[in-house]
N, C-alpha and C positions, 0 to 999 in steps of 0.2 A: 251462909245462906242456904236453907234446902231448898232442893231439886222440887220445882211445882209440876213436874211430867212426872214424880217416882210413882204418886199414887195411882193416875190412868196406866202406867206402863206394867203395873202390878195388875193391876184389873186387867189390859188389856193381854196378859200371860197367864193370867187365871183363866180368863174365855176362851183362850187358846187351846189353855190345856185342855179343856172340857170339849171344847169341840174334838180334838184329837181321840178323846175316849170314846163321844158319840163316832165318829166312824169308827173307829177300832172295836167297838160291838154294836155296831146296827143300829143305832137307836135313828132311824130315818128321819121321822118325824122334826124333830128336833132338831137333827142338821140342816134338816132343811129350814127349820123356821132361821136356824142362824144366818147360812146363806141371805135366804130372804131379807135380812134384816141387812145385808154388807156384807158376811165375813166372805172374803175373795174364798171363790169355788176353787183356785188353786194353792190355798193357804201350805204353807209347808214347815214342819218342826224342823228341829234343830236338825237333825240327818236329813235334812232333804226331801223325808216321808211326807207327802201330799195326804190331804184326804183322801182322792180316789188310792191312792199305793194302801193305803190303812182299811179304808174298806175290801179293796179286789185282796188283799191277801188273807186278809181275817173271813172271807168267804161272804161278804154279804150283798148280795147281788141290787138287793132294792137299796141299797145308801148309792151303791155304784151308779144305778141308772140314773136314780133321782142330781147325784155330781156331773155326770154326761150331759144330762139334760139341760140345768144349770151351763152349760157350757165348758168343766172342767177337760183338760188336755189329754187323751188317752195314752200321749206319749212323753209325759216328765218324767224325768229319770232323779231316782235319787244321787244324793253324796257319793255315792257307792256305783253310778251306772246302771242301779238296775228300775226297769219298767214295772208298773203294776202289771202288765201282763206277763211277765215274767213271774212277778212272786205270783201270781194265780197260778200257773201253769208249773210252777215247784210245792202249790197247796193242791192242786189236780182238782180246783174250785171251777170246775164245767160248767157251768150257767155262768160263772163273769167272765171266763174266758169265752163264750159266745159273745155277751154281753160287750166286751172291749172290743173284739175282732168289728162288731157289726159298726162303733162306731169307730172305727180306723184304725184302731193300735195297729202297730205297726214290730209284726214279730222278729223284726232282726235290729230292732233297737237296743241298746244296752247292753252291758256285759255284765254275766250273759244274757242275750239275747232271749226271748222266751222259747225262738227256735233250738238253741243250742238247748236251753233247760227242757225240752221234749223230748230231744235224744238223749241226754242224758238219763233219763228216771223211763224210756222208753213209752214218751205218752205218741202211741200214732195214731190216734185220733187227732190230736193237737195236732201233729206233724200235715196231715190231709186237709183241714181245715186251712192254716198257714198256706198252704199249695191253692187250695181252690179260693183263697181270698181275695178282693181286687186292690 
């Protein structure tokens, strides 16, 4: 007897996949219509990678806000332990790491942490911001 789930569970990894590419190059608009439509704002692929992790690392600040806004978590960590603020702050991508800070990230999440990734790559901008954040 075939599986009557094979064909939605194909479609529903097809849509996946595509959502994944729209935040992995900014195509904002689009994630958001998908959002809008259901796809959970903290969708995550096989690693663990969230949308917001695929956007704040690939550098695109408007998919970012527009996932924030949506309600996506500034603080899921991937498979690996690490934060989108973390991969921002190892991409030295300055407007989402504003961007995360202002909605909570939280820089000593993950390993590593986005704090330890400032000392390492010596970002002390980041490192000051991390200090004066609440």
């Amino acid at each position: 007897m075939a599986d009557s789930q094979a064909p939605h569970d194909r479609e529903l990894a097809e849509r996946d996949g595509a959502v994944f590419d729209m935040a992995r190059t900014g195509d904002t608009a689009r994630l958001a219509a998908y959002v809008d439509d259901d796809v959970p704002v903290d969708l995550a692929n096989d690693k663990g990678d969230s949308l917001l992790m695929l956007a704040a690392y690939h550098g695109h600040v408007s998919a970012v806000r527009m996932l924030l806004e949506h309600g996506a978590d500034p603080n899921t960590l991937n498979e690996r332990g690490q934060s989108p603020l973390a991969g921002a702050v190892f991409k030295a991508e300055t407007e989402v790491v504003r961007t995360l800070l202002d909605a909570g990230a939280d820089a000593d999440a993950g390993t590593p942490s986005a704090r330890a990734t400032a000392r390492t790559f010596g970002q002390s901008r980041y490192l000051e911001w991390f200090t004066s954040s609440p």
